[in-house]
C-alpha positions as CSV (number, residue, x, y, z in Angstrom):
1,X,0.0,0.0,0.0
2,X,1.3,3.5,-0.4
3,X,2.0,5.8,1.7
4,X,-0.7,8.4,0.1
5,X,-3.5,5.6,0.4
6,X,-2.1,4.4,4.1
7,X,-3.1,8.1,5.1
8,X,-6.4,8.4,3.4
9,X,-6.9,5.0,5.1
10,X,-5.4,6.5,8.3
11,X,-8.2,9.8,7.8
12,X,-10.8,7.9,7.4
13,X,-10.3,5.2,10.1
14,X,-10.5,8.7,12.8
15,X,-14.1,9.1,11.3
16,X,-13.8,12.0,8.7
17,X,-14.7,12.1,5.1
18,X,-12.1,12.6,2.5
19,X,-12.8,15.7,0.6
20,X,-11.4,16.9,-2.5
21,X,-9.1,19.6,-0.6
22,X,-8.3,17.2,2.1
23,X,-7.0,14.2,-0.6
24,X,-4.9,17.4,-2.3
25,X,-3.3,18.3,0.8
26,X,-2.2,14.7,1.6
27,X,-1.1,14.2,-1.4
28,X,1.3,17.1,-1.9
29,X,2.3,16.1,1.9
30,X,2.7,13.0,0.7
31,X,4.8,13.2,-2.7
32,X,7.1,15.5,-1.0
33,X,10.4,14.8,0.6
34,X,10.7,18.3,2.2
35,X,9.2,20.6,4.5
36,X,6.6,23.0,3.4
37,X,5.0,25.8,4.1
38,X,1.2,26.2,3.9
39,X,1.8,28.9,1.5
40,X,4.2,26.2,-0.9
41,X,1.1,23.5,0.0
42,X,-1.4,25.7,-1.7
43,X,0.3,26.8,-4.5
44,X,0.8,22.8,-5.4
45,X,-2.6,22.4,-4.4
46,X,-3.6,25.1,-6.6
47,X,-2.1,23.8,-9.7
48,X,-5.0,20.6,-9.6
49,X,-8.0,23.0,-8.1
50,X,-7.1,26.5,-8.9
51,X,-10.1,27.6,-7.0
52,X,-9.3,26.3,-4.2
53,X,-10.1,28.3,-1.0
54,X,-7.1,29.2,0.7
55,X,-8.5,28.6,4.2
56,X,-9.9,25.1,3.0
57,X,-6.1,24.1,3.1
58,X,-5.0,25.7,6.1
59,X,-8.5,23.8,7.9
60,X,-6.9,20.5,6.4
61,X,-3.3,20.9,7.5
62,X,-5.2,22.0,11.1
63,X,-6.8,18.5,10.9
64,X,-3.9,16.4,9.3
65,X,-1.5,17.9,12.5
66,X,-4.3,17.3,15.1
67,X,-4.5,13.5,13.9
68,X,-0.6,13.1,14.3
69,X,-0.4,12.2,10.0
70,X,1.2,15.3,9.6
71,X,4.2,17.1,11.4
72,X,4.9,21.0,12.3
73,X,8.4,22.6,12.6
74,X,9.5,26.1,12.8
75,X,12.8,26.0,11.3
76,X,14.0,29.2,11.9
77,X,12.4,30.6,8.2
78,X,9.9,33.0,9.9
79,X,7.3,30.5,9.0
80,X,5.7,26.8,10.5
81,X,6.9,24.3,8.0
82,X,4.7,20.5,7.2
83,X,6.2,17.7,6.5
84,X,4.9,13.6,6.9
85,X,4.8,12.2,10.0
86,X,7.3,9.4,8.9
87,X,9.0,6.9,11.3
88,X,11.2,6.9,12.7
89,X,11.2,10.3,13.8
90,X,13.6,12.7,13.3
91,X,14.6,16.5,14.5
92,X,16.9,19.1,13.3
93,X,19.8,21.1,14.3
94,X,19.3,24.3,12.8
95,X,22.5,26.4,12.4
96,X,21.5,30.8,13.4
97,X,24.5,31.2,11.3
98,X,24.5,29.6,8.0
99,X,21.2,28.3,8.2
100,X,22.1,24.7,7.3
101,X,19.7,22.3,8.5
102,X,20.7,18.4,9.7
103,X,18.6,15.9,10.9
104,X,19.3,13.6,13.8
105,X,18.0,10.8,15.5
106,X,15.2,10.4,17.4
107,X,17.0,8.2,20.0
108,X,19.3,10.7,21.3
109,X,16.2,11.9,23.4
110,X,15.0,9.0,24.5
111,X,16.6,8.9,27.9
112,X,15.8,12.7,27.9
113,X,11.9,11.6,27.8
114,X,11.8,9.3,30.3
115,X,13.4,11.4,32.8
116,X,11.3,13.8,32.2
117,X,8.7,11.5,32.9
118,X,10.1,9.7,35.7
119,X,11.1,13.2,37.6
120,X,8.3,15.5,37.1
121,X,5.4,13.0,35.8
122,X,5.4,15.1,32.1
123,X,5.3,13.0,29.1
124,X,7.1,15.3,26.8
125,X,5.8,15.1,23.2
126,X,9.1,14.8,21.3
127,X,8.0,13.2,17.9
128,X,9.2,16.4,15.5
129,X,11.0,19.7,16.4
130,X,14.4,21.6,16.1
131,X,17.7,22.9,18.0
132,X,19.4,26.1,17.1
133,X,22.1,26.3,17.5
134,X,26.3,27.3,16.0
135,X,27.2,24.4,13.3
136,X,30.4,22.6,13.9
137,X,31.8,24.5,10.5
138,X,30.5,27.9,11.7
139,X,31.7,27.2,15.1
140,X,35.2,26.0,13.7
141,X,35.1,29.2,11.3
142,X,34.1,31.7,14.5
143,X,37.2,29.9,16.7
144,X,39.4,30.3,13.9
145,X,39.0,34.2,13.4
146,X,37.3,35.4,16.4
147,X,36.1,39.4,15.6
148,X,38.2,42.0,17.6
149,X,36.2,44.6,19.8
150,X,37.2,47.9,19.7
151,X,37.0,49.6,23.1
């Protein structure tokens, strides 16, 4: 089965209908191996139903991320970005310097959730989200030729 049909499968198993904007939006989700903003989902949406009402998509992406099929980020572009919930989970490291973007494992924050758990009794929801941060490059680069104040 694909992983556009396992979805539509997946939205209609939590009891709601699949509507023409709804099987767009999954499936631009879907075919896409990046993140993207509701602005980018529309306009793909928009080249099948051109149409479309705007706030039609942003009610779908509302529902897709409520039923855990679809994932939010804020990446550091001034905007929230979508992407597929996809397993296993990943996160970012998001360099404030040269905006390069790498993804990491999920498991590193394993043993960060269950201690969160175990000491204060808050099951941290940790499926999708990024760290800024100073790149190993940028930080090399900043060690390297540190800028001189002048007093």
């Amino acid at each position: 089965m694909t992983q556009h049909l396992e979805l539509v499968q997946s939205l209609r198993q939590a009891g709601h209908r699949l509507t023409p904007q709804r099987e767009s939006v999954l499936a631009v989700i879907a075919d896409s191996h990046e993140h993207l903003s509701a602005e980018e989902i529309l306009a793909r949406v928009r080249k099948r139903y051109p149409y479309l009402n705007k706030s039609a998509v942003y009610r779908s992406l509302e529902l897709l991320t409520e039923l855990g099929l679809v994932t939010l980020t804020d990446l550091g572009h001034g905007r929230v970005e979508y992407e597929l919930h996809r397993h296993p989970h990943h996160h970012h490291l998001v360099c404030r310097k040269c905006k390069s973007v790498q993804q990491i494992d999920h498991r590193l924050f394993q043993n960060l959730q269950k201690k969160l758990e175990s000491d204060f009794g808050f099951r941290a929801d940790l499926d999708h989200f990024a760290i800024f941060g100073t790149c190993r490059k940028c930080s090399t680069r900043t060690a390297k030729n540190p800028k001189r104040h002048s007093h």
